[in-house]
C-alpha positions as CSV (number, residue, x, y, z in Angstrom):
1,X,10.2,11.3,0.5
2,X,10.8,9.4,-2.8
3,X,11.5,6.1,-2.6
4,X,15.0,4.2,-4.1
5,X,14.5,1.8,-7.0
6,X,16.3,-0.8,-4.2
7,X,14.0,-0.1,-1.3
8,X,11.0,-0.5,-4.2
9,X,12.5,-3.5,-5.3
10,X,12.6,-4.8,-1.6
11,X,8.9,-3.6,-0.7
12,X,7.6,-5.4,-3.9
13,X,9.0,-8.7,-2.6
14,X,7.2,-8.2,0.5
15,X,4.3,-7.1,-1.3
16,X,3.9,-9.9,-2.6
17,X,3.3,-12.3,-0.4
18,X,0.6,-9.8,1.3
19,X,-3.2,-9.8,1.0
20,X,-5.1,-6.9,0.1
21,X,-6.3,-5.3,2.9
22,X,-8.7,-3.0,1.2
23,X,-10.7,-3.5,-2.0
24,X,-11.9,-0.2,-3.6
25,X,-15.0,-1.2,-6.1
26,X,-16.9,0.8,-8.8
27,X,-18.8,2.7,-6.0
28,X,-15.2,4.6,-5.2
29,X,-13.4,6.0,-2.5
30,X,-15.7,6.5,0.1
31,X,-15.0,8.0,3.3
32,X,-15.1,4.2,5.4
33,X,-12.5,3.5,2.5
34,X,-10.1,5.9,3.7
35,X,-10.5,5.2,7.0
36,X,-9.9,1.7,6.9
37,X,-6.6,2.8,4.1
38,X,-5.6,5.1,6.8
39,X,-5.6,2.2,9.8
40,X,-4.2,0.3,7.6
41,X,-1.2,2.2,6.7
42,X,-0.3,3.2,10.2
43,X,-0.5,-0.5,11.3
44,X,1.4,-1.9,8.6
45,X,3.3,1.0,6.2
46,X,2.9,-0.9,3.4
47,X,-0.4,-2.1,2.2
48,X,-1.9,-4.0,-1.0
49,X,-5.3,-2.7,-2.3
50,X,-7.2,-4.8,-4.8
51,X,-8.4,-1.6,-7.4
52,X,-11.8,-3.9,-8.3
53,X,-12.7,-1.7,-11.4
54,X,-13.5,-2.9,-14.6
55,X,-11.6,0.2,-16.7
56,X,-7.7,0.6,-16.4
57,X,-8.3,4.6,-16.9
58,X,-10.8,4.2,-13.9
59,X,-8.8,2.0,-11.9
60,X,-5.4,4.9,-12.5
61,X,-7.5,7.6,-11.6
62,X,-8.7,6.3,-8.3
63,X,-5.2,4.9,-7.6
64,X,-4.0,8.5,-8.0
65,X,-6.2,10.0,-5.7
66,X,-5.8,7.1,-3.1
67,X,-2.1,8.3,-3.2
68,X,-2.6,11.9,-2.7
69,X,-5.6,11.5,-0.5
70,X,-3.4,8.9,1.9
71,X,0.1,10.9,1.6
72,X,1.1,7.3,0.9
73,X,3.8,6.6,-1.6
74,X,2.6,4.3,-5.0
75,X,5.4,1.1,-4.9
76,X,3.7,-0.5,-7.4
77,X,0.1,-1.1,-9.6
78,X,-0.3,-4.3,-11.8
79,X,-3.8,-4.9,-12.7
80,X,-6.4,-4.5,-10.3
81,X,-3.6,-4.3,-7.6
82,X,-1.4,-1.9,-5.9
83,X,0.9,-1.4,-3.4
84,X,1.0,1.9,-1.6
85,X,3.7,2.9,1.1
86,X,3.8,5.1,4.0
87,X,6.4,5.8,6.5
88,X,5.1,5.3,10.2
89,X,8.0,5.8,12.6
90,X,5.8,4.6,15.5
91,X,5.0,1.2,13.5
92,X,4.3,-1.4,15.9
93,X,7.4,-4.3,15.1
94,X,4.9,-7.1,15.2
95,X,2.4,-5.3,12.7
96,X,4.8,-3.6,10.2
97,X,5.0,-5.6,6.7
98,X,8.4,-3.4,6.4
99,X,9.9,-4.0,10.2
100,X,8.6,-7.8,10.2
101,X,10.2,-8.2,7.5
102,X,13.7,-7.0,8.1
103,X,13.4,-8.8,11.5
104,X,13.5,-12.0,10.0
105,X,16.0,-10.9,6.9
106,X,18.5,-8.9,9.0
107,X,19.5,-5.0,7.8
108,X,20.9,-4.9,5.0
């Protein structure tokens, strides 16, 4: 499921205003690390991950297999952070960045 340049647009707003929740460092992905993406992604659908790598190439490659590895969708990567997205129909309201969110903004 691709995501619209709208619903991008929105998800980087309320990316913004999140924390990272996982920081991947020069060690790289490690099995703990995907756990913890994977938690993370059911809880809230859409996550920021702080990519603390010293080489851009570096930092793109892992990003890329953080995506494919997580099924999760890339919203966005500036610098040493990222955004990823994944759909979770049974979200929990009160941990969802993307159902909090359009709780307090209203559908649009």
């Amino acid at each position: 499921m691709s995501l619209s340049q709208a619903q991008k647009k929105a998800f980087r707003s309320i990316g913004h205003h999140l924390n990272p929740v996982v920081t991947v460092s020069e060690n790289g992905i490690s099995d703990g690390l995907l756990a913890e993406l994977e938690r993370a992604l059911d809880d809230h659908e859409l996550v920021k991950i702080k990519l603390a790598i010293a080489e851009r190439d570096d930092r793109a490659l892992v990003l890329d297999q953080l995506v494919v590895q997580s099924g999760a969708e890339r919203v966005q990567a500036i610098g040493k952070m990222a955004l990823l997205y994944r759909h979770n129909p049974k979200a929990n309201p009160k941990l969802s960045n993307i159902k909090r969110f359009e709780g307090h903004h209203g559908r649009h």
